[in-house]
N, C-alpha and C positions, 0 to 999 in steps of 0.2 A: 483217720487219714483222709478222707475220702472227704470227711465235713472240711478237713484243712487245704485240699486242693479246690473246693466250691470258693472257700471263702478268700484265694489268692488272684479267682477268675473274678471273684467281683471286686475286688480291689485296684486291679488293672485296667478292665473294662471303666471304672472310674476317675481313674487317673488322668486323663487327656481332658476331661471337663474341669478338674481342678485347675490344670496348667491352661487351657483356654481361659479361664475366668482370671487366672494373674497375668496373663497376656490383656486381656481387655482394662484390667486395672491399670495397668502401665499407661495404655495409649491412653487411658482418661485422664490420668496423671500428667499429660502433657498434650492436651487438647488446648489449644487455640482459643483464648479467652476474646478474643474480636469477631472471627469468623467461625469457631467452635469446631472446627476441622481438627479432627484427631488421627487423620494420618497425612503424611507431606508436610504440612505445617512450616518445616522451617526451611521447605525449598522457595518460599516467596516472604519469608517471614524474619525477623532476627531474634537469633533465641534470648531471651532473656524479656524485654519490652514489648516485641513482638511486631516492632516497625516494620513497615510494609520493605523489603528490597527494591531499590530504586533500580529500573530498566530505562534505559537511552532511548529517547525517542528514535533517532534512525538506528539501534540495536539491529533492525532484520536488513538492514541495508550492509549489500557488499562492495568498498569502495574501490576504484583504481591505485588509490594511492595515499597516502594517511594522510595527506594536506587538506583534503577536502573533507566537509561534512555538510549535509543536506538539514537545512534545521524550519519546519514551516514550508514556506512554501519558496523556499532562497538558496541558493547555493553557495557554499561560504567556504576559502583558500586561502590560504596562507603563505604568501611566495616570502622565501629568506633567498633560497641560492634562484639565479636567473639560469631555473631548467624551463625552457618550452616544450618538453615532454609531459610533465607535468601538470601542466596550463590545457594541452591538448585533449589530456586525458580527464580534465575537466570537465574541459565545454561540451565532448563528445557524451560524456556520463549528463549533463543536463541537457542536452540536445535529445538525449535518448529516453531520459524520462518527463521531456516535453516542461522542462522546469525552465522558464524566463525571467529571473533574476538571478543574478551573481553579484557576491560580495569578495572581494579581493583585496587583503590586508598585505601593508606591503611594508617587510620589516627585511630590509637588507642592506649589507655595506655595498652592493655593485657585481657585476660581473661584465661577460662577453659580449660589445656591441652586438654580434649576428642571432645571438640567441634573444638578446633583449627585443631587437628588429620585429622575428619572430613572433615573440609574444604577442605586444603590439600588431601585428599583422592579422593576428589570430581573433586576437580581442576586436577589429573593428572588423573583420568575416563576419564574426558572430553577430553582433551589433546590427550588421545591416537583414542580419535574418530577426532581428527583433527581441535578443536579447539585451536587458539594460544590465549595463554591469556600472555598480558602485566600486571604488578604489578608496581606501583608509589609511592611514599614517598613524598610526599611534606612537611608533617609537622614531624609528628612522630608515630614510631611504636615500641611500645615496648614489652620483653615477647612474648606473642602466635601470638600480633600483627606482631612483627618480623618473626613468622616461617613461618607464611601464606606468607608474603613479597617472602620467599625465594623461594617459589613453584614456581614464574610465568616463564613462559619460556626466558620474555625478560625483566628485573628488571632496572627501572628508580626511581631517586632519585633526590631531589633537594642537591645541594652540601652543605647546611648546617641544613638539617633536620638530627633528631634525632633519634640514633636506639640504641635500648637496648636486650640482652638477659642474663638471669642469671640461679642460679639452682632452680628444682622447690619447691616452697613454701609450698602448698599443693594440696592435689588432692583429690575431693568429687565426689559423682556420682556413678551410677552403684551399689549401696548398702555398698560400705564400703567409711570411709573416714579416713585420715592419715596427720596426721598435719605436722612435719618435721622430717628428719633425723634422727635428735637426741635424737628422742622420745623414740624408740625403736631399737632394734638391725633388728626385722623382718619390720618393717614397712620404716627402712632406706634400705633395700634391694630389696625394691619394690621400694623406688623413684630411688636407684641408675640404676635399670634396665630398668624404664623408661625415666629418663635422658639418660640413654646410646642408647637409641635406639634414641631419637630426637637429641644429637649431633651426631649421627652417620649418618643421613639423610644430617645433616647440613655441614658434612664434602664434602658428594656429591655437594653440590650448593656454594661453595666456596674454597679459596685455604689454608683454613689451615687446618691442622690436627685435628683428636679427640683430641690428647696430648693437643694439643696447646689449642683448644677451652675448654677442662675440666681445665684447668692451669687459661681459662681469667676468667672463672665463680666462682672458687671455693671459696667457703665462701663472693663472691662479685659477684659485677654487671659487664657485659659488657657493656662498652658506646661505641657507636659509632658515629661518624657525617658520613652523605653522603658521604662525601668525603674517610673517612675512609672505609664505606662501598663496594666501590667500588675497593680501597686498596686492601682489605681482600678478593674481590672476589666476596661479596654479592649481591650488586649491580651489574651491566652491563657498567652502565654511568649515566650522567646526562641528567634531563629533560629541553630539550630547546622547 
């Protein structure tokens, strides 16, 4: 009895080096054939081939707002609706990481002259503090989308995207609103004198004239293609 209680302490006392030793079998069994790492392994790795897990350069980066991403040494936004909170929270995110370029892709059908204004106002703030901001067209910008387009310093366009500007429609906000032209005699001479002052910007950022530009708009649309764009002065060139 006594040999049978010796011989159950050393069977126990043994047993934890057995199952350590199939414990260490295991993790060799799935060691890391690149980096030989046998444990973690598949938190940077993918199991099977063993490809590295791809991590995003700006990963540790926490943005304001998911339009932006910081790639190099650029700042890069993507306007579709005309928010100037957005735009804001941009320039203030690269102003605060001392970042001087901005890229501003501008894919929209249009929105609210005041906010469009805005942007624009915002983009040449920054500007005269020494940020260069590039503006791109790949698809289409039309209306307010267009105007913001014209601000960047250095205006790239795909040769067969879409660009539109015409007169404006209406204008809400600020406590009054005023539907078109021809609604009233006082209400058409508040949109003509805010039309006059946005083609009158737009004459600076391109080579036609007011005449010319109130002649392409009146009672119709301007259409443009890239290519046109660049014609008329608005664009710079195209993006290669």
């Amino acid at each position: 009895m006594k040999s049978l209680i010796i011989a159950l302490i050393v069977i126990s006392l043994a047993m934890p080096g057995w199952a350590e030793e199939e414990k260490t079998e295991k993790i060799q069994a799935v060691k890391c054939p690149k980096t030989t790492m046998q444990r973690d392994c598949l938190k940077c790795h993918v199991a099977g081939d063993f490809r590295v897990i791809e991590t995003a350069p700006d990963a540790h980066r926490v943005y304001p707002n998911a339009s932006m991403r910081i790639i190099g040494d650029a700042g890069y936004f993507v306007l579709s609706d005309i928010d100037s909170k957005g735009i804001k929270e941009f320039f203030d995110y690269l102003n605060w990481h001392k970042i001087k370029r901005a890229v501003i892709e501008i894919h929209s059908p249009g929105g609210g002259l005041f906010d469009a204004q805005r942007i624009v106002g915002i983009m040449r703030h920054w500007q005269s503090k020494g940020i260069k901001i590039e503006t791109r067209i790949f698809g289409a910008a039309f209306s307010a989308g267009f105007y913001v387009f014209t601000a960047g310093d250095t205006r790239l366009v795909d040769e067969y995207a879409d660009l539109m500007w015409h007169e404006i429609q209406n204008v809400e906000g600020f406590g009054f609103k005023i539907s078109t032209p021809s609604d009233r005699e006082e209400a058409a001479k508040v949109l003509r004198h805010l039309q006059d002052i946005r083609n009158a910007y737009l004459v600076t950022r391109g080579k036609l004239s007011k005449q010319e530009i109130d002649e392409k708009i009146a009672k119709k649309e301007f259409w443009m293609s890239g290519a046109d764009a660049v014609k008329y002065g608005f664009a710079d060139g195209f993006i290669k």
